[in-house]
C-alpha positions as CSV (number, residue, x, y, z in Angstrom):
1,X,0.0,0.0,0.0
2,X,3.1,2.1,0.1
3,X,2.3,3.4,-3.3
4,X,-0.9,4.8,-2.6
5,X,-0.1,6.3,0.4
6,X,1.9,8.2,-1.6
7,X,-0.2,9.1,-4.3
8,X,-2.7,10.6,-1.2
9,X,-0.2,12.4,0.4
10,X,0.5,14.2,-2.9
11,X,-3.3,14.7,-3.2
12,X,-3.7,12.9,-6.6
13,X,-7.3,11.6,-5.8
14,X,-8.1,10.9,-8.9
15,X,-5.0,8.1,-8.9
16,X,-5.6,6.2,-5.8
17,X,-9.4,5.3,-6.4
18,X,-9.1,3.8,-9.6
19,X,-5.9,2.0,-8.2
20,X,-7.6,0.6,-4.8
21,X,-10.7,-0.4,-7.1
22,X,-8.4,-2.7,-9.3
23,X,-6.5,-3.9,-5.8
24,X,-10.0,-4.6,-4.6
25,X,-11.9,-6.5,-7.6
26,X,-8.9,-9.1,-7.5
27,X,-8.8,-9.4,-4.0
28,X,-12.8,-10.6,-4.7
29,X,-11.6,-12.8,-7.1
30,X,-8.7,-14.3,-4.6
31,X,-11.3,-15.0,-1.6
32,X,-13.7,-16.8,-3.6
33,X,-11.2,-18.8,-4.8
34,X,-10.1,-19.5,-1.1
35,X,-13.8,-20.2,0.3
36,X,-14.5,-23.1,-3.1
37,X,-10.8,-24.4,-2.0
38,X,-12.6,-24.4,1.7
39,X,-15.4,-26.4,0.5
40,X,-13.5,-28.6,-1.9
41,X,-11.0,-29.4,0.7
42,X,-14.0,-29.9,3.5
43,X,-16.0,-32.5,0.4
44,X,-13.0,-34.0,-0.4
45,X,-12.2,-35.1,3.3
46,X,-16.0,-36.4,4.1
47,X,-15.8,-38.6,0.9
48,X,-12.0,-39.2,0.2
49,X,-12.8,-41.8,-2.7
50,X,-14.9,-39.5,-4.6
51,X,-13.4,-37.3,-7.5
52,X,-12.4,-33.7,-6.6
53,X,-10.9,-30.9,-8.7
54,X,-7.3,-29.4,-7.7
55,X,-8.9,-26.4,-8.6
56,X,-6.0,-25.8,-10.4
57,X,-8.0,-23.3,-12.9
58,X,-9.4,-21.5,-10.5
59,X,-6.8,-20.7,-9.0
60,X,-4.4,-19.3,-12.4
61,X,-8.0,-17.6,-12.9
62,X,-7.4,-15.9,-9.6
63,X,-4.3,-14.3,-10.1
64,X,-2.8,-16.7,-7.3
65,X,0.4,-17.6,-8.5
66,X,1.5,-20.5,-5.5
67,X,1.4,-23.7,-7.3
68,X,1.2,-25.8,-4.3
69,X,-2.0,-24.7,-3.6
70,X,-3.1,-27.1,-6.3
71,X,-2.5,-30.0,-3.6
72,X,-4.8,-28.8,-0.6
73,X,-7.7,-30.6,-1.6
74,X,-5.9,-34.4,-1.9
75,X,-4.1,-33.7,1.0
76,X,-7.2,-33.0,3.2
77,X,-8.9,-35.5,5.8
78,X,-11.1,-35.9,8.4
79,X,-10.2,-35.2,12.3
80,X,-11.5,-36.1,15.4
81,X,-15.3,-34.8,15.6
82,X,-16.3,-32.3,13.5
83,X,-12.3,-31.4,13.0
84,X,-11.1,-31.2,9.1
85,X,-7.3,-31.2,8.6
86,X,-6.1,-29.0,5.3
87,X,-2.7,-28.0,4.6
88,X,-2.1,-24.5,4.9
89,X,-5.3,-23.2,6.1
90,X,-3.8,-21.0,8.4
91,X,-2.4,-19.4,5.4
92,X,-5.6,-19.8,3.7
93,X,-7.1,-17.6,6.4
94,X,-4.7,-14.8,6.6
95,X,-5.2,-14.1,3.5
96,X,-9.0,-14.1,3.5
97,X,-8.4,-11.4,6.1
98,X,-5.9,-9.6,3.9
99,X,-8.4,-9.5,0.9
100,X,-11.4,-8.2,2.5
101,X,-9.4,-5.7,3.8
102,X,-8.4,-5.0,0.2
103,X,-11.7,-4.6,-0.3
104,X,-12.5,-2.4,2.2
105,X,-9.8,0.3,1.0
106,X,-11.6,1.6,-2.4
107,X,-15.1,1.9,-0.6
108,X,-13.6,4.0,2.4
109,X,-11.5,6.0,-0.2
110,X,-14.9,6.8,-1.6
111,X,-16.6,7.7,1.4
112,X,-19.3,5.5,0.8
113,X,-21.9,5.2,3.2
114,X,-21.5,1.4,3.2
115,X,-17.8,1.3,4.7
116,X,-19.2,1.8,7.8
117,X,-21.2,-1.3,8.2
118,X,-18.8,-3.5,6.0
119,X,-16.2,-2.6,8.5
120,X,-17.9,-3.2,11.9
121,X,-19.0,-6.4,10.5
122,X,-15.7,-8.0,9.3
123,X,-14.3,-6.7,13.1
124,X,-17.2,-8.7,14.1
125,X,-17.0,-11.8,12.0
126,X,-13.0,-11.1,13.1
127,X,-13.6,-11.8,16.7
128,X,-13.4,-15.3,17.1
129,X,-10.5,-17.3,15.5
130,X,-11.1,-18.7,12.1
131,X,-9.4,-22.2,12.2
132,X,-7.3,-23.3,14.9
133,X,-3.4,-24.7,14.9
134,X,-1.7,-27.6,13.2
135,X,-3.8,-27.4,9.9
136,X,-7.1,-27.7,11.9
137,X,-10.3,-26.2,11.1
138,X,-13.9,-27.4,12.1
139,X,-16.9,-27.5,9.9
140,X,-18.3,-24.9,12.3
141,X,-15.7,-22.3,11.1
142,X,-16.0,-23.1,7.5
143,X,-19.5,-22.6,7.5
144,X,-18.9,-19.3,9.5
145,X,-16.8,-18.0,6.3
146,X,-18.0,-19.4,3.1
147,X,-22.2,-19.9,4.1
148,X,-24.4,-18.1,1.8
149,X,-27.2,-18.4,3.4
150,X,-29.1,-15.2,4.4
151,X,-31.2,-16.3,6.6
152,X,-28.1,-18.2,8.5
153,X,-25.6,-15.9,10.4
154,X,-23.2,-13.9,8.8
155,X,-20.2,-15.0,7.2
156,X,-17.0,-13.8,5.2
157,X,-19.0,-15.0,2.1
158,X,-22.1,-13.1,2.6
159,X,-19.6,-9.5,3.4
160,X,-17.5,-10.4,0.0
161,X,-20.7,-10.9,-2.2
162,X,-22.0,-7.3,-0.4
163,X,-19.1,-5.6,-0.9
164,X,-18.5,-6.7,-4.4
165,X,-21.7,-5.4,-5.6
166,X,-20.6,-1.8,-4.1
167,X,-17.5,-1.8,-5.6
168,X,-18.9,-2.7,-9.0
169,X,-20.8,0.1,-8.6
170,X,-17.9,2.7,-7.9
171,X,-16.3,0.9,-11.1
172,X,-19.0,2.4,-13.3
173,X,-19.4,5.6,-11.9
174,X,-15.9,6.2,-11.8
175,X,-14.9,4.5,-15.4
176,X,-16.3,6.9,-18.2
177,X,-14.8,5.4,-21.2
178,X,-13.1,2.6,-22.7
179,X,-10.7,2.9,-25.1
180,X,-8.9,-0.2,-27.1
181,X,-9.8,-2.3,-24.2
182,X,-8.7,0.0,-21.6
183,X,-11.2,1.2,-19.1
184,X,-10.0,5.1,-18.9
185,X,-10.7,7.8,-15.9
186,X,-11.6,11.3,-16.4
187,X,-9.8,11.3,-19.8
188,X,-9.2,14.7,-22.1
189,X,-9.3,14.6,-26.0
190,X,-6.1,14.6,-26.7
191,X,-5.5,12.0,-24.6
192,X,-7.6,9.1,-26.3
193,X,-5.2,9.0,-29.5
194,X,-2.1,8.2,-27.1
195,X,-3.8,5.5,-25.2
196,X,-5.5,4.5,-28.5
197,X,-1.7,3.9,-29.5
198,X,-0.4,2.4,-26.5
199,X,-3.1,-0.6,-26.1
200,X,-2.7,-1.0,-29.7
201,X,1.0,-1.1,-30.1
202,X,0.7,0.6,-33.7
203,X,3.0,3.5,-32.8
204,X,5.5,4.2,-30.3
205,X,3.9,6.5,-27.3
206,X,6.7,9.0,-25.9
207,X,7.3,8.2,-21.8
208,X,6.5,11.7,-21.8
209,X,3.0,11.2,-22.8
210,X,2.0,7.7,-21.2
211,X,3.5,5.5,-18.1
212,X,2.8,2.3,-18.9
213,X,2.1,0.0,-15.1
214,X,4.3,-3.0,-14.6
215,X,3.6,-6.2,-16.7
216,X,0.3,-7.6,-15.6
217,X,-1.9,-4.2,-15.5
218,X,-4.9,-4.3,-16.2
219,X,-5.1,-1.9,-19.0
220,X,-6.3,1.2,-17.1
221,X,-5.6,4.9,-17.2
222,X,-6.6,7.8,-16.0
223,X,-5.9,12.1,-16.0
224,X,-4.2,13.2,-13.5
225,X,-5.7,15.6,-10.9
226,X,-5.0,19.2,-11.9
227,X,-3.0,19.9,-8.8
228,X,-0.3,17.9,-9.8
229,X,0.1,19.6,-13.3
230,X,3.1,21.9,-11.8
231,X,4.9,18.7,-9.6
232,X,4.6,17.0,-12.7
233,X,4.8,18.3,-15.9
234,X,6.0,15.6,-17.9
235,X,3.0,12.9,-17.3
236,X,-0.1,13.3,-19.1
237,X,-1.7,10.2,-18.7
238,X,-0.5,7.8,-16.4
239,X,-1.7,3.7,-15.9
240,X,-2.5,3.4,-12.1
241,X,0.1,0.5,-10.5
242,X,-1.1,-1.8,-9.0
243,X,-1.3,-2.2,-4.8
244,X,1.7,-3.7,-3.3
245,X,0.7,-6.7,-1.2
246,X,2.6,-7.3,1.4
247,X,2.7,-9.9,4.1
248,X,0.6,-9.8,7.2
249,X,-0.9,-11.7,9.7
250,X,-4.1,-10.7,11.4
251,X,-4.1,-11.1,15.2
252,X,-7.3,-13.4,15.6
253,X,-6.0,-16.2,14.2
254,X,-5.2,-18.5,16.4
């Protein structure tokens, strides 16, 4: 998040939104990936003769490069009681945390009147530990974060699916355009020919003009906010990186 602190701090607004909301959409992607791996894992213990997906797919789909994710599922059995041992889920879980926090970022950058509720109910869901040590989790706490049952108790699920459909929503009031397959922000007219260029790859495109994000990006760009015209002359129409993840380890997790 370093990077986007930064961008704040130099009030470029108009930067850090559009970045948080790309952070955000593939941290939805990430934690539904995690709650079917959950599930799959769970399945795959109760009936360990049954086929089950590596969920290989949906993982590359996810963005999620660890490959040795791909072996959770096989690896998974049954425990005493209502106890289900799966490799790494304390890693699983920790980054569950991570990602709805991810989420959160864009909709509090917004000031939407959601972030309020979305945040006292992840502190809430937060309060009691989500698996327990040496690779242990019980059905109970699976169900607590990948139910989707309304009319059940909350879950980590339930806030994901709710906050998703916010976030979409800031998406397309804050994306006015797209352009070669770029989803643009607050673009001016002379603009749309450079980016036209870059997504195409006809022409060259001056680093001048456009800043291009590290490999990966998602084809976004945006104007900059006025104030920064005299801190930075030089950029025009910059692609918003990326948020760095870094490691982190919620303390609830026991």
């Amino acid at each position: 998040m370093e990077k986007a602190h930064i961008i704040d701090a130099l009030g470029e607004s108009g930067l850090l939104l559009p970045t948080l909301l790309n952070a955000a959409l593939a941290a939805n992607d990430r934690a539904k990936y995690h709650f079917s791996l959950l599930q799959m894992a769970q399945s795959r213990a109760q009936h360990p003769d049954a086929p089950a997906s590596d969920l290989r797919v949906e993982r590359q789909a996810a963005g999620i490069a660890d490959e040795a994710c791909d072996g959770i599922v096989a690896a998974s059995s049954r425990g005493e009681g209502d106890l289900y041992r799966i490799p790494q889920v304390q890693a699983v879980c920790t980054a569950l945390y991570q990602d709805l926090q991810r989420m959160l970022e864009p909709i509090q950058a917004a000031r939407s009147p959601e972030w309020g509720g979305f945040a006292a109910r992840l502190k809430l869901l937060a309060a009691r530990p989500w698996c327990k040590t040496d690779d242990l989790i019980s059905g109970e706490q699976i169900a607590a974060m990948t139910s989707g049952d309304r009319k059940r108790a909350d879950s980590l699920h339930l806030l994901v699916m709710d906050m998703h459909k916010v976030l979409n929503a800031l998406q397309a009031r804050v994306s006015t355009e797209v352009i070669d397959g770029a989803q643009t922000y607050d673009i001016c007219g002379e603009d749309r020919s450079l980016i036209g260029a870059f997504m195409r790859g006809v022409e060259p495109v001056p680093a001048a003009e456009i800043r291009s994000s590290r490999p990966g990006h998602d084809g976004d760009a945006l104007r900059r906010h006025p104030g920064a015209a005299e801190r930075h002359r030089h950029h025009r129409c910059p692609c918003p990186r990326r948020v760095c993840r870094g490691p982190a380890r919620p303390a609830h997790l026991h």
